[in-house]
N, C-alpha and C positions, 0 to 999 in steps of 0.2 A: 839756542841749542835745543835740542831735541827731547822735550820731559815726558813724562808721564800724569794724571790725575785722575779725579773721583768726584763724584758728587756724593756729598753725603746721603744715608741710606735712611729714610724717611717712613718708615711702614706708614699704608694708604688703610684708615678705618673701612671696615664694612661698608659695601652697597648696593643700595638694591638694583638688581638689573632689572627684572619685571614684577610688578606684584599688580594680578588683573583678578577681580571675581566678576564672572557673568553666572546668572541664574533663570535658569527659566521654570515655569512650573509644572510641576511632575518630571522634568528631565533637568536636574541640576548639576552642573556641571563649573568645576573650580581649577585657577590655574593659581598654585599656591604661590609664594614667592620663593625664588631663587636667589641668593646673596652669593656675592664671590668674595672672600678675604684676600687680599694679595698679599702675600709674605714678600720676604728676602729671596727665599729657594726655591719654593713652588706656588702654584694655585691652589685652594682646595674648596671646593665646592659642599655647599651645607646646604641640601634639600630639605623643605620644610615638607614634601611628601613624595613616597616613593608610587611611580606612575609606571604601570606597567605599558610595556608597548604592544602588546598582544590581545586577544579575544577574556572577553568575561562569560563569567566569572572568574576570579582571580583569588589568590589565597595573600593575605596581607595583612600589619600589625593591625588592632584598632588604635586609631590616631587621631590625637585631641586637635577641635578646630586651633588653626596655629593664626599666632599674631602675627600682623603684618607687618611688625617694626622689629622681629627678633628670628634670626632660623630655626630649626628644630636637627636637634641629632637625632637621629631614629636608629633603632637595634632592633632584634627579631623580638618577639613577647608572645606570646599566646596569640595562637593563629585566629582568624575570624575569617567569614566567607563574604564577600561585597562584590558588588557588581558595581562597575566603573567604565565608560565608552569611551571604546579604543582612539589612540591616537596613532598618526601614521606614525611609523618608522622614522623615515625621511626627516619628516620635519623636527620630531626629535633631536635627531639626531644632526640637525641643521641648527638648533636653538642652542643646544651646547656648542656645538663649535665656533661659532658667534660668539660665546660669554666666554669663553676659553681664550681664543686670538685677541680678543678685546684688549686681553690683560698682559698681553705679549710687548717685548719691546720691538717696534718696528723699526727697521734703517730710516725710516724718512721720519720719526719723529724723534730720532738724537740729532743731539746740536754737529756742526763740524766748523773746525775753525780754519777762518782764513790765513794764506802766510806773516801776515802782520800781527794778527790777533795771535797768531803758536810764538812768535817772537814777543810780542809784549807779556805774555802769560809767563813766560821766560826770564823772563826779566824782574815780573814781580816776586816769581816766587824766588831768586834770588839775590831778590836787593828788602822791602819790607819786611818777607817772611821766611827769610834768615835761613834756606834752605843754602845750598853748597853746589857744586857739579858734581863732586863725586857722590853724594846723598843720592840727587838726580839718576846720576847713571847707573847707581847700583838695584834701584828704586824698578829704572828699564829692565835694566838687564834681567835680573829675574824674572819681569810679568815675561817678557817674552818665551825665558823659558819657561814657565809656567803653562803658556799658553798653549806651548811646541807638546809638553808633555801630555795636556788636557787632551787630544786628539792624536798625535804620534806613539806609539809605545816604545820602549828603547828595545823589545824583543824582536820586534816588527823593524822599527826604521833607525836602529841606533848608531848607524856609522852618520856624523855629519859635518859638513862642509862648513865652516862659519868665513865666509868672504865681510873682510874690517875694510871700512874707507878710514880717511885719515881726520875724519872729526869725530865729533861726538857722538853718530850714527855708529862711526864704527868701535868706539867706546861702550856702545850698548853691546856690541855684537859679539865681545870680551868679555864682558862680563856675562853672557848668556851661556856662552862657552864652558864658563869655570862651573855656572850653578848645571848646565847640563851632562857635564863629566860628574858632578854627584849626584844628579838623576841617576845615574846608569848608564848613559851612552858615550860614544866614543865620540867626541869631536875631535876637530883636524883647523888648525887656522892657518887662512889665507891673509894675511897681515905685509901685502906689498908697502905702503908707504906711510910709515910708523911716524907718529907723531914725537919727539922728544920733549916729552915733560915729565915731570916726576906723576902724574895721577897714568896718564899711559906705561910708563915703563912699570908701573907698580901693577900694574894688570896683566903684563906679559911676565913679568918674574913671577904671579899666583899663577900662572895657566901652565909654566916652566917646571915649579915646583912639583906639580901636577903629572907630569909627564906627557900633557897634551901636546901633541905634534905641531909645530909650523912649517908650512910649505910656500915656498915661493908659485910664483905664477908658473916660471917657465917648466916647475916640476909636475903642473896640474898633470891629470890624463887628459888628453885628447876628448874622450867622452867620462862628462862626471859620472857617467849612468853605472859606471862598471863599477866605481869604488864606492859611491856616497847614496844614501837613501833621502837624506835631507840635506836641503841647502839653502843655508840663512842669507839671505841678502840682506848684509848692515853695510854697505857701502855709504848709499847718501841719504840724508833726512829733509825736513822742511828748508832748510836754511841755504841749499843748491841751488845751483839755475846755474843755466848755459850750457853747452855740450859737455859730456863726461871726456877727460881725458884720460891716455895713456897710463897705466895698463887696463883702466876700469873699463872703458870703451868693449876693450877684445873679451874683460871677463863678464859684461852684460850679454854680449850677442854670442856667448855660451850657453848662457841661460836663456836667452831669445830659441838659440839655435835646439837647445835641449826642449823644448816643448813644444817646437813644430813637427820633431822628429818621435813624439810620442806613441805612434800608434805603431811603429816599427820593433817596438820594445816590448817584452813581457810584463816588467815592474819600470816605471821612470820614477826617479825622487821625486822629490815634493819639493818645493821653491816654498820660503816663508819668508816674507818682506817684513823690516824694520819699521814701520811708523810711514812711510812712503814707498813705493816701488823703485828701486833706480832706476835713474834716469825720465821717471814720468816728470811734470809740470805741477807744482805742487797742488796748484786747485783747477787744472783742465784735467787734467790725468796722463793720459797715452793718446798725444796729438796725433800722433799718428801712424797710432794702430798698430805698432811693428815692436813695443818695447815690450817689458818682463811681463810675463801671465803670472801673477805669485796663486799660489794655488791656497795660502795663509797670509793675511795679514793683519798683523798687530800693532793697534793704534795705539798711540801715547799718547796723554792728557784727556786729548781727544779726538777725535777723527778731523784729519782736512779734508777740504772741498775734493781733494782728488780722488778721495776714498768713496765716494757717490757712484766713482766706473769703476771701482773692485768690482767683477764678476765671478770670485774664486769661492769655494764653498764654507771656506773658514774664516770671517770677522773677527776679530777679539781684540779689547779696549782693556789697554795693560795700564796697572800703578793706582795706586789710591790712595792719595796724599793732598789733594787739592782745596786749599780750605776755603769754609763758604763765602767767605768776601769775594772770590774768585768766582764761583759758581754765579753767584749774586749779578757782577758784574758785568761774564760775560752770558748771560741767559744760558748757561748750561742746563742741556737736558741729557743726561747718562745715562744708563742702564744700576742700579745698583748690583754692586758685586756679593755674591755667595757665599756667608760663610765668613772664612778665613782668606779667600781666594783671594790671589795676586790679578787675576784676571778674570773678565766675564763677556762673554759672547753679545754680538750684533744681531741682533738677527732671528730666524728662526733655522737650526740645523739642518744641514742637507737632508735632502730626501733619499734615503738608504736602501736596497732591497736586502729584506727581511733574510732571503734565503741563500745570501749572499756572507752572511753573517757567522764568520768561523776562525779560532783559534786553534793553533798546532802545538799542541800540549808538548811540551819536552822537561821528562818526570823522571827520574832512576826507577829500573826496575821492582815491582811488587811479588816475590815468592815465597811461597808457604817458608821457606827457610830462616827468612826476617821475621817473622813472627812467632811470637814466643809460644815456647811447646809444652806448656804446663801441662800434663797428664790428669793432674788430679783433681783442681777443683774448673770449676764451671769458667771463672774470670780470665780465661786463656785471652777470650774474644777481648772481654773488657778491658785487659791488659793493653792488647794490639791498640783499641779506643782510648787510653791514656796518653800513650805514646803519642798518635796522631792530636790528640788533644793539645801536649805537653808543649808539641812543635807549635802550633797553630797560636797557644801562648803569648812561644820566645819568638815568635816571627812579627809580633805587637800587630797581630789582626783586630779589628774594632768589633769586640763582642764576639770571641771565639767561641761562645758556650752559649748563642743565637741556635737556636732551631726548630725545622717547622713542622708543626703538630699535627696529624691528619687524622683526624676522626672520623666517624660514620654513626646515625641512628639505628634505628630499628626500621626506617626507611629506605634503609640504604647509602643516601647521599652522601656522597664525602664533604668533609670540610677542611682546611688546612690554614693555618695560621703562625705567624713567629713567635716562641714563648722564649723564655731564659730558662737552663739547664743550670739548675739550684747543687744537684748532689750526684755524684756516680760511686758505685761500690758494687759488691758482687751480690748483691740485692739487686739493683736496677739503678735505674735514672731517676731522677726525682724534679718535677718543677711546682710551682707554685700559682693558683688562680683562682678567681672565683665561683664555685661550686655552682652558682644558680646562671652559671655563662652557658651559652650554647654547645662550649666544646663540652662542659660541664652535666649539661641533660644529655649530650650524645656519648658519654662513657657511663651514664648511669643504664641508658637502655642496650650499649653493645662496649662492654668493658673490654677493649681490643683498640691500641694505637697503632702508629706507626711516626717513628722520627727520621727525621733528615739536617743529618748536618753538614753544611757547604762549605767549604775552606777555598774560594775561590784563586787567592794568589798562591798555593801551595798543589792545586790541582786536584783537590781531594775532595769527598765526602762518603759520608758512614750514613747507610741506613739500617734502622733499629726496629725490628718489629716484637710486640709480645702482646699479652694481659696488662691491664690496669687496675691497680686499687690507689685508696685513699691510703695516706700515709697516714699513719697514730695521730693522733691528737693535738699529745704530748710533742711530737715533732714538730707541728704547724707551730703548733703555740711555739715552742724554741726559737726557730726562724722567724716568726714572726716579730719576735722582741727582740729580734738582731739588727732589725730593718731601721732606718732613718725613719724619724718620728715623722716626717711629710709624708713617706711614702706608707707609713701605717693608719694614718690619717685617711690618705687616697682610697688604701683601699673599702675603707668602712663605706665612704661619701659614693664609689664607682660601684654603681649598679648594673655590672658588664650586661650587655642584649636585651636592656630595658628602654624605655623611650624616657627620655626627661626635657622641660622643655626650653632649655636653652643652658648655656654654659655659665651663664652667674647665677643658676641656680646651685649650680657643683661649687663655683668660689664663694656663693653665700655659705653654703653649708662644712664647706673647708674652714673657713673663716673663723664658725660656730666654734666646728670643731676644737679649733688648734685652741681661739682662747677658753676654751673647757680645759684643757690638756696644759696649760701653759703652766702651770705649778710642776710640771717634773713627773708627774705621777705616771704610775703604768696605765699602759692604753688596752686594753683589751682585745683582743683579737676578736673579730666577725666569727659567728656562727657560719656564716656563707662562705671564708675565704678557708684557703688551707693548701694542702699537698697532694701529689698523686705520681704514684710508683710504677713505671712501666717495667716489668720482669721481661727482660730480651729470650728471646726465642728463637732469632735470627739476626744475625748481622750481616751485612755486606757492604765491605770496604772496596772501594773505586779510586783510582790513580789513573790518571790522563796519560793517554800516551800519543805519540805521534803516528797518523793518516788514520788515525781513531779504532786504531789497535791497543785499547785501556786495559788496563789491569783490573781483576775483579777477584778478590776473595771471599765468598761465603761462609758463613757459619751458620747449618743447618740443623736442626733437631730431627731426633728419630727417638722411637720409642721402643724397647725390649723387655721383655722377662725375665730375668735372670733368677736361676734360682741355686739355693744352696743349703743344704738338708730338708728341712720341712719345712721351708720358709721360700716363698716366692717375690721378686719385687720386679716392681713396674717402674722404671727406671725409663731418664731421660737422657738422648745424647747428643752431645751437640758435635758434630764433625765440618772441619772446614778445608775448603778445598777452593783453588783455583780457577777462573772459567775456563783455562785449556784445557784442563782434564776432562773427561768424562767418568760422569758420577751415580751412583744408583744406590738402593736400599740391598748393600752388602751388609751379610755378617761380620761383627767386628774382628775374627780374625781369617776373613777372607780379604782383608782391602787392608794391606799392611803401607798404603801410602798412608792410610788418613790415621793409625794406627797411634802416633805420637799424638794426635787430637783428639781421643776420644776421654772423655771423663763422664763420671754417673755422677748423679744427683739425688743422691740418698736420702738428704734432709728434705726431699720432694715427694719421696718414692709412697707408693703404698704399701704396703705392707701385712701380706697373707700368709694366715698360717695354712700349714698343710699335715696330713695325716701321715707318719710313715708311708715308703714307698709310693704315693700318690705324685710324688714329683718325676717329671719325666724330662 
C-alpha cells in the first residue's frame, strides 16, 4: 500500500565553510571565517567580520582578532574609522550563494524508492512495527493536505475536486478530503468505484457527516475548469501497473485534456498527484509523454523513481513516522521536516515574479461610525486600538502585541525592529528593552517613535506615532519581577549592539548566573534594562479592501488656544477622519463632521494667566 515517512531530524554541528588568512606587509589583508549552522527551519549565517563591499574608508565596529574555531556575533558599538580594500560585489555575493545552496536539500541527493523497496517498506512498517492501514492512511491523508494548504490558499483555490481510485491511493485521497473541508475549503468527491470494507465506508460516512458532496463521473462538467480550482489526483499509487481501466482511463485524459488546453483559460486548476501521477510507470514515469502534468506532487515515505520526471513546481514529501531501523536499512536520505509540519518541500521553490505578487483583501467596511465617539477623554483612538487588539487575540494570532519599532538618531537614519507591546492605556504604549541598545541611544538623541502593528490574517494594521520617555523606575522594576526567572537572567547576560565573542560565552555566564540565583532570592533588575512610553499623537488604522480600495482612518492632532476669562490654554486635539474625506485645519466648530471627535487635553495643556480684558 501506499505509506508515508521521515527520517529522523538530526541537527548537523557548526562548520566551517572557509577559514583563509593571507598577509602581506604593509598591505594586510584577512578573509575571516564564515561558519554556517544548519537548523530544522532555516540557515543562519554567523560572520566572524562584517566586510563592507564598497570604497574605504568605511565606518565599522572595532573588532577583536576572531578565532578560528568559533564565530563571532557582532552588533553595532562605538563607531571607529578603518580603512579596509574593497572587495568586488560579484564575487561576494557569489561566496554566499555558494554557502547558502550548499545547505539546501537538492532533488538529486534524496533517496527515491523503487516499487519493490515502497512494497517491502510497507510491509515492514505493518508487520514488525505494529503500524495499521488506517494509522497509515490517516498518517497520508493529512500530509497531503497539509501540503495542498502550504501553497494553495482555500480564499484563492477552495473549491476542490478529490478524484478516489478504489485502493489505498484513493483512501488517501478521503481522508485529504475530510482534513481539507476543516481547512476551509470546499471539496467535492469523485468516488466512482468504492471499495466495501469497513475502514472505506468509515471514511465516506466522516466526509457524509460532513456534508461534503459526492459526484458520480457521468455528473462531472464537461470542463473541470468551470467548477473546481483544484484537483487531487488519488486514483492510483505505487502498487498499479497496466493500463488504467473504465471509468479512470476517461477521467485521466480529463486531466490530460485540461492542461493542454491551458493557455486558452484565464485561471486553470492545479492538478495535485498522490504519491504517483496516474497512470505514469511507477519508476520510468510518463512513457510516453502524453500522461497527467500534476502541477503538485506529494510523495509518501518517500519519493519513487518516477518522481525524478516530476517537472511541476511543487514537490512535497508527506508523513513522518518512519523509524530509524527503516532509514538505516534502506539508505534514506530525506529532507528533515519544519517544526510541527506534516510535510516538507523537495527542492528549492519556484522561481516567482516579485511583482506578480498580490492578494484581494475582502474586509467589512471601516467608517467613522464603527468607532467609538468618545468626546471627552483622548483614548477615543486608543479604544478603536483595543478593539482591533481584542479581535486579533480571539482570532489566536501568534503574538498579536508583536510590533515594529522605528527609530531615528540625531543622524537621521531610521531603524526598525520587532519589539513586544508590554501595556496600552490612555498614557501610551509601553514596551520593554535594553537602554544601552541601538534603538536605546537613538530615542536618547531624537525621543520620537513610530509603531506598526500588522494583523495579517485579519487585514489590518495600526500605525502609532508620538514622543517617547522612559517609563518610572518603579514600573521597570514591577514588570521586571513579573518575568520568568530565565528570561530576567537574559536580560542581565544580553548586552543588546555590543560585540561578545561567541555564544558560550552568554551560556557561560547564564549558567553563572542562574546558579547565583538558584536559592529563590530576588534578582535584581539591570540599571541598563527597563521601559519606554510612547504618547500617540497619531494613529491610523488600515483595513484591506478589494482592487486596493483600503480603508484608512486617521487620528490627527491639532493645536488651539482656547481661552476662558483670564486664563488661556494651549490645548491638543486629536480629530479623526476617513481617507475619503477631505480634511484641513478647520475650526472646531466649523467642521461638525469631525465634531463628535474632538477632545482637549487639559492635563497636557499649558496654562497662562492673563490680565483682565487682555483675552481676545
Amino acid at each position: 500500500m501506499e505509506t508515508n515517512a521521515k527520517q529522523t531530524n538530526i541537527p548537523e554541528e557548526a562548520e566551517p565553510v572557509s577559514s583563509r588568512k593571507e598577509t602581506k606587509r604593509g598591505n594586510e589583508r584577512r578573509m575571516w571565517p564564515i561558519r554556517v549552522r544548519k537548523g530544522r527551519a532555516m540557515t543562519c549565517l554567523f560572520l566572524a567580520q562584517l566586510v563592507p563591499l564598497g570604497l574605504t574608508p568605511h565606518i565599522i565596529p572595532p573588532i577583536p582578532k576572531p578565532s578560528p574555531s568559533l564565530p563571532f556575533l557582532l552588533h553595532h558599538h562605538s563607531p571607529t574609522t578603518v580603512s579596509l580594500p574593497p572587495i568586488p560585489r560579484a564575487a561576494a555575493i557569489r561566496s554566499f550563494t555558494t554557502s547558502i545552496q550548499s545547505t539546501m536539500q537538492r532533488p538529486e541527493s534524496i533517496s527515491y524508492l523503487a516499487q519493490r523497496e515502497a512494497a517491502e517498506v510497507d510491509e515492514i512498517l505493518m508487520g514488525p512495527f505494529g503500524f495499521s492501514v488506517d494509522q497509515l492512511m490517516e498518517l497520508a491523508g493529512l500530509s497531503v493536505a497539509c501540503s495542498i494548504a502550504e501553497v494553495y490558499k482555500p480564499s484563492e483555490y477552495g473549491r476542490v475536486l478529490a478524484i478516489c481510485g478504489p485502493g489505498n491511493n484513493g483512501g488517501d485521497g478521503l481522508v485529504a478530503a475530510r482534513h481539507l473541508h476543516h481547512f476551509g475549503y470546499k471539496p467535492v468527491v469523485c468516488y466512482p468505484k468504492r471499495t466495501n470494507k469497513p475502514l472505506y465506508n468509515g471514511l465516506v460516512t466522516q466526509l457524509e457527516s460532513l456534508s461534503v458532496p459526492f459526484v458520480s463521473v457521468e455528473d462531472l462538467p464537461q470542463d473541470l475548469s468551470e467548477e473546481f480550482d483544484v484537483l487531487l489526483d488519488a486514483m492510483f499509487g505505487f502498487s498499479f501497473h497496466g493500463a488504467p481501466r473504465p471509468p479512470f482511463d476517461d477521467l485521466i485524459q480529463k486531466l490530460v485534456r485540461l492542461r493542454d488546453n491551458d493557455q486558452a483559460r484565464q485561471k486553470s486548476p492545479v492538478i495535485v498527484s498522490v504519491d504517483i501521477p496516474s497512470g505514469w510507470h511507477v519508476e520510468e514515469g510518463d512513457v510516453g509523454g502524453h500522461g497527467i502534468k500534476p502541477d503538485m506532487l506529494v510523495s509518501l515515505t518517500a519519493p519513487k523513481l518516477c518522481a525524478k520526471k516530476f517537472s511541476g513546481p511543487h514537490h512535497f514529501l508527506g508523513g513522518r513516522f518512519v523509524p530509524p531501523a527503516i532509514v538505516e536499512k534502506y539508505k534514506l536520505h530525506l529532507p528533515p521536516y519544519p517544526g510541527t509540519s506534516m510535510c516538507v518541500r523537495i527542492g528549492k521553490p519556484p522561481q516567482i515574479d516579485i511583482s506578480a505578487l498580490r492578494e484581494n483583501y475582502i474586509s467589512p467596511d471601516l467608517v467613522e461610525d464603527q468607532v467609538d465617539p468618545d468626546p471627552i477623554e483622548q483614548i477615543s483612538a486608543v479604544l478603536q486600538f483595543r478593539k482591533w487588539f481584542d479581535d486579533a487575540v480571539a482570532s489566536g494570532l501568534r503574538e498579536p502585541n508583536a510590533m515594529s519599532l522605528s527609530t531615528a538618531g540625531k543622524d537621521g537614519k531610521p531603524s526598525s525592529r520587532m519589539v513586544l507591546l508590554k501595556g496600552v492605556d490612555k498614557d501610551g504604549f509601553v514596551w520593554y528593552t535594553n537602554y544601552e541598545s541601538r534603538k536605546g541611544h537613538e530615542l536618547s538623541e531624537n525621543p520620537r517613535a513610530s509603531l506598526l502593528f500588522f494583523w495579517n490574517e485579519l487585514n489590518r494594521q495600526v500605525r502609532v506615532e508620538g514622543p517617547v520617555q522612559k517609563v518610572p523606575e518603579q514600573e521597570s522594576e514591577q514588570y521586571f519581577n513579573s518575568r520568568p526567572r530565565g528570561s530576567q537572567i537574559g536580560a542581565i547576560v544580553s548586552n543588546q549592539s555590543t560585540i561578545v565573542p561567541g555564544r558560550h560565552v552568554l551560556h557561560q555566564q547564564y549558567k553563572e548566573l542562574e546558579q547565583k540565583f538558584a536559592d529563590g532570592n530576588l534578582i535584581p533588575k539591570p540599571k541598563h534594562w527597563g521601559g519606554y512610553r510612547l504618547r500617540p499623537e497619531s494613529f491610523e488604522f488600515w483595513q484591506g479592501q478589494k482592487s486596493r480600495l483600503h480603508d484608512r482612518l486617521f487620528s490627527l492632532p491639532y493645536f488651539v488656544l482656547l481661552v476662558y476669562g483670564n486664563k488661556m490654554y494651549l490645548c491638543q486635539i486629536v480629530v479623526c477622519c476617513n481617507n475619503f474625506h477631505t480634511f484641513g485645519y478647520y475650526p472646531v466648530y466649523a467642521c461638525p463632521m469631525v465634531s463628535s471627535w474632538v477632545h482637549f487635553i487639559l492635563s497636557g495643556s499649558k496654562e497662562i494667566n492673563l490680565s483682565p480684558g487682555a483675552a481676545s
